[in-house]
C-alpha positions in Angstrom: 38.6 0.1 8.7 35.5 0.2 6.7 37.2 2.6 3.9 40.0 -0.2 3.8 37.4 -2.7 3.4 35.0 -1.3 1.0 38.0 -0.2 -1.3 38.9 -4.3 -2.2 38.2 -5.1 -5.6 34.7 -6.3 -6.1 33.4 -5.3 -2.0 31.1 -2.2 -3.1 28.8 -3.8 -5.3 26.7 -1.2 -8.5 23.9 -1.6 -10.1 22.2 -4.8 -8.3 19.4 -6.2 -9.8 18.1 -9.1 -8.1 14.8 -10.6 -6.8 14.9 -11.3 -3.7 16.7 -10.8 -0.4 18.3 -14.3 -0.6 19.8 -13.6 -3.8 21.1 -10.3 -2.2 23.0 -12.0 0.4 24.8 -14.4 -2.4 25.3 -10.9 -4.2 26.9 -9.3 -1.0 29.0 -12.8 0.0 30.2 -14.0 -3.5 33.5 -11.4 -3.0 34.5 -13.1 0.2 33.8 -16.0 -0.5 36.1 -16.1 -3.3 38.6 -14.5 -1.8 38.3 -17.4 0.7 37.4 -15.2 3.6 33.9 -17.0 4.6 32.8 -20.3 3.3 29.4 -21.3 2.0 28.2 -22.2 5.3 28.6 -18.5 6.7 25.9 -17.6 3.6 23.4 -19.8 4.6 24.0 -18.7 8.3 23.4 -15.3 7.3 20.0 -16.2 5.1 19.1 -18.3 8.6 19.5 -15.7 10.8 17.0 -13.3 8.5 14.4 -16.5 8.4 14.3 -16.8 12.4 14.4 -13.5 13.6 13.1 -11.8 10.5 13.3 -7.9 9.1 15.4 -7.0 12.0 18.4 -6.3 9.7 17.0 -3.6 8.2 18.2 -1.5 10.8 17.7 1.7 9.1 14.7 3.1 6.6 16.3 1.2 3.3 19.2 -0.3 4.3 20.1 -3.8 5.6 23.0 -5.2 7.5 23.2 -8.6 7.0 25.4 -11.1 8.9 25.5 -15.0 10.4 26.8 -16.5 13.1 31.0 -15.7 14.0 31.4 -19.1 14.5 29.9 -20.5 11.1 32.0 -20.0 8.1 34.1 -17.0 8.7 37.8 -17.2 8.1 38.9 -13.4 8.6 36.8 -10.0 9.5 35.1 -8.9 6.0 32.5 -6.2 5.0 30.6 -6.4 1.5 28.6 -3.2 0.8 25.5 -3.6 -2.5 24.2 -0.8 -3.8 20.5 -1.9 -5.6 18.7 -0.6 -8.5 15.6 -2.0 -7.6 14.8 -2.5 -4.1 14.5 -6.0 -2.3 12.2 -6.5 0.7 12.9 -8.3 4.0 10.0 -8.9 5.5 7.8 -6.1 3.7 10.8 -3.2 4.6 12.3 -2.6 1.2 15.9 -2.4 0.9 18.5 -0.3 -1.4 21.6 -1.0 -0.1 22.9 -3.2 2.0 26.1 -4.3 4.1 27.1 -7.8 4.7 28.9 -8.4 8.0 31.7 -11.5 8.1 33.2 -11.5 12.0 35.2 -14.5 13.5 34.1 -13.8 16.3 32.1 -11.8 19.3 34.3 -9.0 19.6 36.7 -8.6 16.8 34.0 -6.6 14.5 33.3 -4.2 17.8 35.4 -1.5 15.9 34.2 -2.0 12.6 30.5 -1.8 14.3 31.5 1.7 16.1 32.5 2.9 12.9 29.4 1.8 11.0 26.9 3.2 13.4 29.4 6.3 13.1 28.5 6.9 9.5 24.8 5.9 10.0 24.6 9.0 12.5 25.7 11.0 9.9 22.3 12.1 7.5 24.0 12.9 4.5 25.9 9.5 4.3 22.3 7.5 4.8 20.6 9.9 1.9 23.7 8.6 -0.6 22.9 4.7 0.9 19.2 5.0 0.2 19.5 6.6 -2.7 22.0 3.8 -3.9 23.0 5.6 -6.9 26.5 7.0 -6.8 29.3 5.1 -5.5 31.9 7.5 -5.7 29.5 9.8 -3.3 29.2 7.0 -1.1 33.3 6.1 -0.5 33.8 10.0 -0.4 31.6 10.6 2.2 32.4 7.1 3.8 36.3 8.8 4.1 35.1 12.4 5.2 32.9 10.6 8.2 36.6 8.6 8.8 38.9 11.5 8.8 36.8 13.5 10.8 36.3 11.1 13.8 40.4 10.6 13.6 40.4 14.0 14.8 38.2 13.8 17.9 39.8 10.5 19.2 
């Protein structure tokens, strides 16, 4: 599922340069939001979310998974992944790449989340996300993680 999503046109972002984790999140959401899968107000639930609970989405040593509320703004089940040149901080922990998470719902995204957490187990796949430099790496190892957990289900 993630492979599928990641693969869109314009879903695995290079090369980010921006200033902030704000303009990060507009980074991450301007793909789905012109394919019409959120709308605006998913974006500013996502930015809320990081303002009341703060650096909680960075999960993981350098890397971010962003999302807002199911309920606000989300049209269909989308993933967004940036990959940053500089890093961003979120409440001082820096970030180099980061996923942005678009669910309609409480329990749609469950798969996509098992999968995620799937390829975060996996060190090699977090040393190409934190080192945010080679795309190609990333969606390879992304479908190695992928075709490997088809064959223990």
């Amino acid at each position: 599922m993630i492979v599928e999503m990641l693969e869109k046109e314009g879903r695995l972002i290079k090369d980010v340069l921006c200033d902030s984790w704000e303009e990060l999140v507009d980074i991450l959401a301007d793909p789905i939001l012109k394919e019409g899968l959120v709308e605006p107000e998913f974006v500013e639930s996502a930015k809320e979310a990081v303002r009341e609970f703060g650096g909680y989405m960075v999960l993981l040593e350098d890397i971010a998974f962003f999302h807002g509320k199911p309920e606000v703004g989300v049209n269909e089940l989308a993933l967004t992944l940036a990959l940053l040149k500089e890093p961003v901080y979120v409440c001082e922990k820096r970030v180099r790449a980061a996923f942005l998470l678009a669910a309609v719902d409480n329990v749609s995204h469950r798969g996509l989340l098992k999968e995620l957490f799937m390829f975060m187990d996996d060190e090699e796949c977090l040393e190409l996300l934190r080192n945010a430099v080679d795309a190609d790496a990333i969606m390879s190892k992304f479908k190695e993680v992928d075709n490997s957990s088809e064959t223990i289900v």
